[in-house]
N, C-alpha and C positions, 0 to 999 in steps of 0.2 A: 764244635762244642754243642750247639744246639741240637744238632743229628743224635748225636750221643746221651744226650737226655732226654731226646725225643722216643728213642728207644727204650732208654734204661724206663721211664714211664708206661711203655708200653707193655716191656718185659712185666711188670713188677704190679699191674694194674687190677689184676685179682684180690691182691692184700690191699693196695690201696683203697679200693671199694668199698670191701668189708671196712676196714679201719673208717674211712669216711660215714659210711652209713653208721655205725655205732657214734661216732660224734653227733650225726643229723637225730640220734633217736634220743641220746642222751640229754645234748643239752635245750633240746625242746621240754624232754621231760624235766629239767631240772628249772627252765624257765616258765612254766607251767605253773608246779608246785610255788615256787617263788610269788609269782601273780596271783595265785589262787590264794594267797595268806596260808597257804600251810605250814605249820609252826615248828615242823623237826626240820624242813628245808629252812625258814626263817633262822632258828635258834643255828643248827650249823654254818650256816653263811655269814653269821654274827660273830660265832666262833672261832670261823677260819680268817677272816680279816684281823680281830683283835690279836690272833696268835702272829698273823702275818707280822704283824704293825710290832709287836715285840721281838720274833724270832730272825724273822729274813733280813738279812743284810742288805736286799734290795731296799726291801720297805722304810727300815730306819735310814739309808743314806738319803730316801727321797724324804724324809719326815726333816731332814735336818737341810734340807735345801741342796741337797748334792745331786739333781737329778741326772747328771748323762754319766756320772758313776754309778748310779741307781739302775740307769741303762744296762751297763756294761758288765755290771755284776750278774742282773738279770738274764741278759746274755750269756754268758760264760754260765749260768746254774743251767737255762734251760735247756743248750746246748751237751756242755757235758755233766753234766748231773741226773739230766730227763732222756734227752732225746739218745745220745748214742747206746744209754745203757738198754734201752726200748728197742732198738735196733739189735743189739744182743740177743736183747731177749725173745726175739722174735723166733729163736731156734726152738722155744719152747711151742710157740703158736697158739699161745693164750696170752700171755703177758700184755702182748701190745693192747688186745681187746679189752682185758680188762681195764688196763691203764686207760682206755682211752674215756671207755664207761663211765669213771670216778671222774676224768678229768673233762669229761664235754657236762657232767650233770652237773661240775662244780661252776662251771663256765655258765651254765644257763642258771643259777641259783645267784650270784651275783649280777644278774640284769636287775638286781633290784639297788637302791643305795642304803645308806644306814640306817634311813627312817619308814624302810621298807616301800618305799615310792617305786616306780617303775623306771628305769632309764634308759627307756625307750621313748619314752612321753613326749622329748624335747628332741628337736632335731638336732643340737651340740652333743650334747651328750650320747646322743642313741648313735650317733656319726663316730664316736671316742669308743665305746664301750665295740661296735659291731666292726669297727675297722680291727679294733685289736684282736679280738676274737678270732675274725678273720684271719689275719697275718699269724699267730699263736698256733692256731689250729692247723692250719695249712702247712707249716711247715712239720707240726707233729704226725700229723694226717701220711705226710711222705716218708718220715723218718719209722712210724710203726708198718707203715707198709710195706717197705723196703725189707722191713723185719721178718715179715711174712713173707716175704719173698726169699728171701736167704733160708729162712728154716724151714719152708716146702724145698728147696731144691736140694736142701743139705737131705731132707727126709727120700726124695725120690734119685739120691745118689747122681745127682746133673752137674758131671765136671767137665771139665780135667777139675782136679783137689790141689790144695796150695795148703803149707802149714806144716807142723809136725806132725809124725808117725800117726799119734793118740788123737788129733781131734783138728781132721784137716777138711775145709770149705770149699764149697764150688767155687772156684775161681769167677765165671760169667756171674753170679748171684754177688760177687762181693765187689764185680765193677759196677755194676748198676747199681749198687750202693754206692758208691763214691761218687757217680757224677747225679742221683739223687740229692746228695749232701752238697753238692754243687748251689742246688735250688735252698736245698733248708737251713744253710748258712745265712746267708742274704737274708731270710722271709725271717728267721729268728733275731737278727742283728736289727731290721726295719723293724719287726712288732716291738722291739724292747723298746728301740728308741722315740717310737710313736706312743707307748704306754705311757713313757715317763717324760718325754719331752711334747709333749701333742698336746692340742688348744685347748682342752680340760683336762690336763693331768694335775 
């Protein structure tokens, strides 16, 4: 199994770069902005938590003390909600980048808390905030990459094809997706439950 991912990683390591490097530009720039009191990253990062706290089912189960259903929902959203349709989308060979842009700047605009402090400052917290990150990012990191990887090889026709007649996939491009999702199962299931179960959630 390890051989098999060790490849599928290797296969798929051009999109994975890209995709990483855009998270590394993004949520630097977004925790930048943040630190520096810039007031349209401030004012959104206000706005995306308060909407959180009302809209996401993760957020209200954890507001009401439900955290490892708070986990599990979380899971199950960023698995199939975010990351396979990323992976889709990656036939396009924008998507992922984009997605990853919005979501590594949203990721470094929340290193602040609600009184706009820094939560880095403290070694609990900065431990809570960059472990999650970590874990979140990494498995999305694999999951748009892989994306990229699928929709170069569907683009440079690298079969044998699998599928119907209309709109059939590299076969090698859609296993090395699968034993990638091997990795970004776990890494998504661990950050949820370190989010919401972990020493300052």
């Amino acid at each position: 199994m390890s051989t098999q991912i060790g490849l599928a990683l290797r296969h798929a390591r051009p999109g994975i770069v890209i995709i990483a490097m855009t998270y590394i530009l993004s949520v630097t720039s977004g925790a930048v902005m943040a630190h520096a009191g810039n007031s349209f990253a401030l004012r959104y990062r206000d706005s995306l938590v308060a909407r959180a706290h009302r809209a996401d089912p993760a957020s209200r189960a954890d507001d009401q003390g439900a955290h490892a259903t708070a986990a599990l929902i979380d899971f199950s959203r960023n698995l199939g909600l975010a990351a396979i349709p990323e992976t889709i989308g990656g036939m396009t060979l924008v998507l992922p980048v984009g997605l990853a842009a919005y979501r590594g700047w949203v990721g470094g605009i929340v290193s602040v808390n609600h009184a706009h402090r820094s939560r880095l400052a403290h070694v609990r917290t900065a431990t809570y905030y960059l472990v999650t990150l970590f874990l979140q990012l990494a498995a999305f990191i694999l999951a748009g990459g892989g994306g990229l990887h699928l929709g170069w090889a569907f683009l440079k026709h690298r079969g044998p094809f699998v599928g119907p007649w209309w709109f059939r996939l590299p076969q090698p491009a859609l296993v090395d997706v699968a034993w990638l999702y091997a990795v970004v199962v776990p890494l998504f299931a661990v950050g949820s439950f370190w989010e919401f179960l972990g020493p300052t959630a």
